[in-house]
N, C-alpha and C positions, 0 to 999 in steps of 0.2 A: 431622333427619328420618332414620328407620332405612334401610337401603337393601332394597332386595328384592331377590326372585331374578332378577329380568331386569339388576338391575343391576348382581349379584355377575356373573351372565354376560357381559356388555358388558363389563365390567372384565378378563375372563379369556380373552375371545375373544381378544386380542391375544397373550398369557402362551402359547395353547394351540396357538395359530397357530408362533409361535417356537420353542414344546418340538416341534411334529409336524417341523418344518425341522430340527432340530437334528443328525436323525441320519437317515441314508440308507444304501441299499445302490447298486453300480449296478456297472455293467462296462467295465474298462478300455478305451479306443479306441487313447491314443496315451499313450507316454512320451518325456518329454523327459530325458536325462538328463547334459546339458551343464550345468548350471545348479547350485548349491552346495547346494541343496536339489531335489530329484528332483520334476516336474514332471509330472502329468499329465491327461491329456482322460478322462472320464470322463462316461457316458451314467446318469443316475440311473434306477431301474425306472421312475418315474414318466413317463421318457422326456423332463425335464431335463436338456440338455447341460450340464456342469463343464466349465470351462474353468481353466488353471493351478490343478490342486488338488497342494498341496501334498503329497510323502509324508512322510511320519516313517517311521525306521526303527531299529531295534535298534544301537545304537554296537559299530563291529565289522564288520555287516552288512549286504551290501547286495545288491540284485537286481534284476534290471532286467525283469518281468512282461512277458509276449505281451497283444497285446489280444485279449479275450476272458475274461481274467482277471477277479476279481470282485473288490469292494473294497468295505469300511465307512467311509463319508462324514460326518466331524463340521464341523458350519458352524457356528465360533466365535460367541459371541450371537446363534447361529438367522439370521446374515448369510450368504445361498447363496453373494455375491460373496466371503466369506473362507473356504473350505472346505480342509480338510485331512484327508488318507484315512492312519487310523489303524491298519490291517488291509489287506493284499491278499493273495489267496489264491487258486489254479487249481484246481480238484477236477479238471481231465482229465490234472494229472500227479500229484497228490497220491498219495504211498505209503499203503499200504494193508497190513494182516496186524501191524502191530507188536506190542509186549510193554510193559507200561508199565513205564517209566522210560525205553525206549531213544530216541534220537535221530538222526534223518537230517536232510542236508544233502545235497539233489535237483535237476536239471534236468529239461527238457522231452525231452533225448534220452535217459535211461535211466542220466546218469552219477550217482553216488553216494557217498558217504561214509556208514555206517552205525556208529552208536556201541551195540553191543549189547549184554545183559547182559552176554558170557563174551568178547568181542572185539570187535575195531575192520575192519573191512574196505569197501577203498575201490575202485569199480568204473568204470573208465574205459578207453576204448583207448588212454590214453597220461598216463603220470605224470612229471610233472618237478618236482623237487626243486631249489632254488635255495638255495644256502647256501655257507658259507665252510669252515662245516666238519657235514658229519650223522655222528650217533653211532647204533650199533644197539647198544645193552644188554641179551643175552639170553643164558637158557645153549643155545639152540639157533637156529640159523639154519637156514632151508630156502629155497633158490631151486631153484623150476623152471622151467626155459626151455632150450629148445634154442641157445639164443647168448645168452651171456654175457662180457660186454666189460668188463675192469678196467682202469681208467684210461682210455681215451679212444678213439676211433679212431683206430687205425696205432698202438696202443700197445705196449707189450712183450707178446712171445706167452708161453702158460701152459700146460706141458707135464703131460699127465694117465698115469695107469697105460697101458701101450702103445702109445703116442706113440712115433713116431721122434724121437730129438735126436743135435745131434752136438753133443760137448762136445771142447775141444783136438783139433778134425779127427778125431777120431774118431765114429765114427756108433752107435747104439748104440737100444736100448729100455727104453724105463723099466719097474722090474719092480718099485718098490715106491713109493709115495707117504707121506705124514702123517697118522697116525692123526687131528689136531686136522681137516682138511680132507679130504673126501671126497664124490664125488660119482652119483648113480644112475643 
């Protein structure tokens, strides 16, 4: 017996039910992010709470989203209970003005790392460097700063063009410095 169109339909109402589940938008509530896979509540627009949706995220990288944030929800075989948010994104910090090709790496308060065409510049009020040993390879260096500290705190002091020093108890002014080092 051929089948008809009510019963190609019956047959696909399940299929179409599944595919409409499959994929959601919705907006982050809560992160968990103790757990070895990143863990979060999320309110689907449909107004579907998500409850432990999985993130996936870029090997490398990770970030830990405000709620509020927005998120793309895939529910493996169209099951809502196994959901995993493949996509999270905040458009009220999202950079904006870029050039394509270039790349940033952004927070909520304004801090930044920008990989530009012609340079790299990184915007924080405070940068720490952890390492055993950092090399600067360039044929120019420029620091500006009103206090500049080598070596450590209480370290050895760095006598500039008219500076008082006293060398063997004698007291004296420096009247010439190194052409390699020079400062404005």
């Amino acid at each position: 017996m051929p089948l008809t169109l009510r019963d190609i339909n019956k047959l696909l109402a399940g299929v179409e039910l599944k595919m409409g589940m499959a994929i959601s938008r919705g907006v982050v509530n809560l992160v968990n992010d103790s757990r070895k896979m990143q863990e979060m509540q999320i309110t689907a627009l449909s107004g579907e709470p998500l409850d432990e949706v999985e993130r996936f995220q870029n090997y490398g990288l990770t970030s830990y989203p405000k709620a509020g944030a927005e998120a793309i929800v895939l529910s493996v075989n169209g099951h809502r209970s196994h959901a995993v948010a493949v996509a999270v994104d905040d458009k009220r910090y999202r950079l904006t003005g870029g050039q394509a090709g270039e790349v940033f790496l952004h927070d909520d308060q304004g801090q930044k790392i920008a990989l530009y065409r012609d340079r790299i510049e990184v915007e924080a009020p405070k940068v720490v460097i952890k390492s055993t040993e950092a090399r600067v390879e360039s044929t120019t260096v420029v620091i500006q700063s009103d206090d500049v500290s080598l070596g450590a705190t209480g370290g050895e002091k760095v006598a500039r063009i008219g500076d008082k020093v006293l060398v063997g108890g004698v007291e004296g002014v420096i009247i010439e410095g190194s052409d390699k080092v020079t400062c404005a």
